[in-house]
Residue frames as qw, qx, qy, qz and C-alpha x, y, z in Angstrom:
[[0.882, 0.225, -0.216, -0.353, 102.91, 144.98, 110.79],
 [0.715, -0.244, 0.654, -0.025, 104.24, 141.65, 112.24],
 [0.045, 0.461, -0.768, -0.442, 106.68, 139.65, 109.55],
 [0.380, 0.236, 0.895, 0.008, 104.22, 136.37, 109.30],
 [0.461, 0.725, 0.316, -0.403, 101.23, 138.96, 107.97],
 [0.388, 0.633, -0.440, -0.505, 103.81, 139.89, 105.18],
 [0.363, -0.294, 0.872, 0.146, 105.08, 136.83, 104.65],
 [0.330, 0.416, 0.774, -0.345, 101.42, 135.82, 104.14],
 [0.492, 0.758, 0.119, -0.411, 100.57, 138.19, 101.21],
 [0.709, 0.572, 0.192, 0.365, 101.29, 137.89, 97.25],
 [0.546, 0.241, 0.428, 0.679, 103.78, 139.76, 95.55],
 [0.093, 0.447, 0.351, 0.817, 101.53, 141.85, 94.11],
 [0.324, -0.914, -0.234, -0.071, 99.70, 142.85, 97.30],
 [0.569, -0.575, 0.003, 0.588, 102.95, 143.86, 98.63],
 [0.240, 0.186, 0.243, 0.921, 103.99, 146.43, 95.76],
 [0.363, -0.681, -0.210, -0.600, 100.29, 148.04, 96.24],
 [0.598, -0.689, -0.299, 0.280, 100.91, 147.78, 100.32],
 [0.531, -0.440, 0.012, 0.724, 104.62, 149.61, 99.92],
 [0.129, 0.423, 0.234, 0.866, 103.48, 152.23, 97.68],
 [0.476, -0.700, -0.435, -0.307, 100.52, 152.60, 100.15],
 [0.440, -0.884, -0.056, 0.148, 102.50, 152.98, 103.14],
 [0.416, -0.162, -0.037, 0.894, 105.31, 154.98, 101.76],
 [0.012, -0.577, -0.355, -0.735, 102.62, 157.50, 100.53],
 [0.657, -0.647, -0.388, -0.011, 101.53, 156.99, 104.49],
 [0.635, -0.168, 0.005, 0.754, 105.26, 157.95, 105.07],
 [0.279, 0.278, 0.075, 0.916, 105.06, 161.16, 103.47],
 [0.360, -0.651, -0.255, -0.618, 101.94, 162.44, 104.76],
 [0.685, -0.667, -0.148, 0.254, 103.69, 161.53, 108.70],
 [0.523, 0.191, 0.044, 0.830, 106.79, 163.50, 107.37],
 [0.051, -0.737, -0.312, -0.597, 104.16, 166.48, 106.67],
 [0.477, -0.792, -0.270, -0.268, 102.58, 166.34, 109.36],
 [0.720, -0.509, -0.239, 0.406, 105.69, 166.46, 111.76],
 [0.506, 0.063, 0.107, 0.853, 107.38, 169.13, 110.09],
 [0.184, -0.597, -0.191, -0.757, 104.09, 171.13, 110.59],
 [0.069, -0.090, 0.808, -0.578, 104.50, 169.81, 114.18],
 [0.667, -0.127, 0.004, -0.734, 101.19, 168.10, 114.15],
 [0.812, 0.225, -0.538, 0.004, 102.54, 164.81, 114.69],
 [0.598, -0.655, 0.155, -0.435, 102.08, 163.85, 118.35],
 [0.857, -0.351, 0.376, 0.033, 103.68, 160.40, 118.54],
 [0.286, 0.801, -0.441, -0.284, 106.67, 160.99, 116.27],
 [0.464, -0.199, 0.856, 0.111, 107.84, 156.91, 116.74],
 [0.719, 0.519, 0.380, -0.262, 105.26, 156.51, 114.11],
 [0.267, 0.796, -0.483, -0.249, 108.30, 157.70, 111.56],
 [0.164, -0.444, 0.880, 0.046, 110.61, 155.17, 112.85],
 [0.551, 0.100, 0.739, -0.375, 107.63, 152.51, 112.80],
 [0.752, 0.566, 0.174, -0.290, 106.82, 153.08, 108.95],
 [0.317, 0.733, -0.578, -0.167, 110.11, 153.31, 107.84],
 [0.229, -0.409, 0.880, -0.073, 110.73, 149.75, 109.18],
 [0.670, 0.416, 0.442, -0.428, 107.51, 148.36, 108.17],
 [0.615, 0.750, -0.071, -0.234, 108.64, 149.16, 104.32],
 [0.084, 0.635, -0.764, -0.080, 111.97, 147.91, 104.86],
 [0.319, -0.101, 0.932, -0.140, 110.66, 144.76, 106.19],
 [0.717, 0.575, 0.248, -0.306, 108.11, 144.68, 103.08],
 [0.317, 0.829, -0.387, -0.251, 110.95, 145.26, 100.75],
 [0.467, -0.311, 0.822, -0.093, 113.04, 142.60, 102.64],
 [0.667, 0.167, 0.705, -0.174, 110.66, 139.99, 101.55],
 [0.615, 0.681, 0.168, -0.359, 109.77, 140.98, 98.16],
 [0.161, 0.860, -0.472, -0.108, 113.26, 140.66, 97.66],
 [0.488, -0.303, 0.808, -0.129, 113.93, 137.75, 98.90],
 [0.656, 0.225, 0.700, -0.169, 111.56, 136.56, 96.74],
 [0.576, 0.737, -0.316, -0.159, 112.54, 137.80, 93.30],
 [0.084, -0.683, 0.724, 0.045, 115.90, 136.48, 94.47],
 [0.549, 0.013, 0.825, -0.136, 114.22, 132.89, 94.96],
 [0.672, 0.686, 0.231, -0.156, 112.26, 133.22, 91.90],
 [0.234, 0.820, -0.492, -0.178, 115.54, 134.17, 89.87],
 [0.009, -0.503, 0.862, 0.069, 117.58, 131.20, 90.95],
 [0.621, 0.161, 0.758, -0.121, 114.65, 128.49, 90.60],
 [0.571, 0.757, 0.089, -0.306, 114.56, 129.85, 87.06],
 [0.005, 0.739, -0.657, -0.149, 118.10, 129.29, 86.92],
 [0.473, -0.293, 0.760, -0.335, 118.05, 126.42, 88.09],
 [0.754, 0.454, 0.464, 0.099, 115.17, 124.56, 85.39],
 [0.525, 0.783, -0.313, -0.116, 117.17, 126.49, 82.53],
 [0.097, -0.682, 0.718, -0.095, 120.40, 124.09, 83.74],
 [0.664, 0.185, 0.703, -0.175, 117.91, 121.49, 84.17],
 [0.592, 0.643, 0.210, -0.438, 117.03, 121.77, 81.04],
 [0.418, 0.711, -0.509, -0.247, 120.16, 121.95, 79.17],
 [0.238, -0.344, 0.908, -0.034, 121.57, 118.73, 81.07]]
């Protein structure tokens, strides 16, 4: 998944995307450890996928946090 597409979703589609593909994650785990997993990059490819979901989601609590700060300061001044 290309960084613009996340970018591009809510919040909340991204918590129901990274539960979705870490549940995807285990079931490419399975399958390689039952060797049935032909293109094993597919590991490396989800695990980065979720980081770079996570990334963002983060990012954006962080932003959300300090613009909250931010009118509460406003506020008092």
């Amino acid at each position: 998944m290309k960084l613009y597409e996340i970018k591009e979703m809510t919040s909340d589609e991204l918590v129901k995307r990274i539960d979705e593909e870490e549940k995807n994650l285990v079931d490419l785990r399975f399958s390689h450890q039952l060797k049935q997993l032909n293109n094993t990059s597919k590991l490396a490819l989800a695990k980065k996928d979720i980081a770079r979901m996570k990334t963002i989601l983060t990012e954006r609590l962080k932003a959300d946090k300090v613009a909250q700060t931010d009118n509460k300061e406003g506020a008092k001044a």
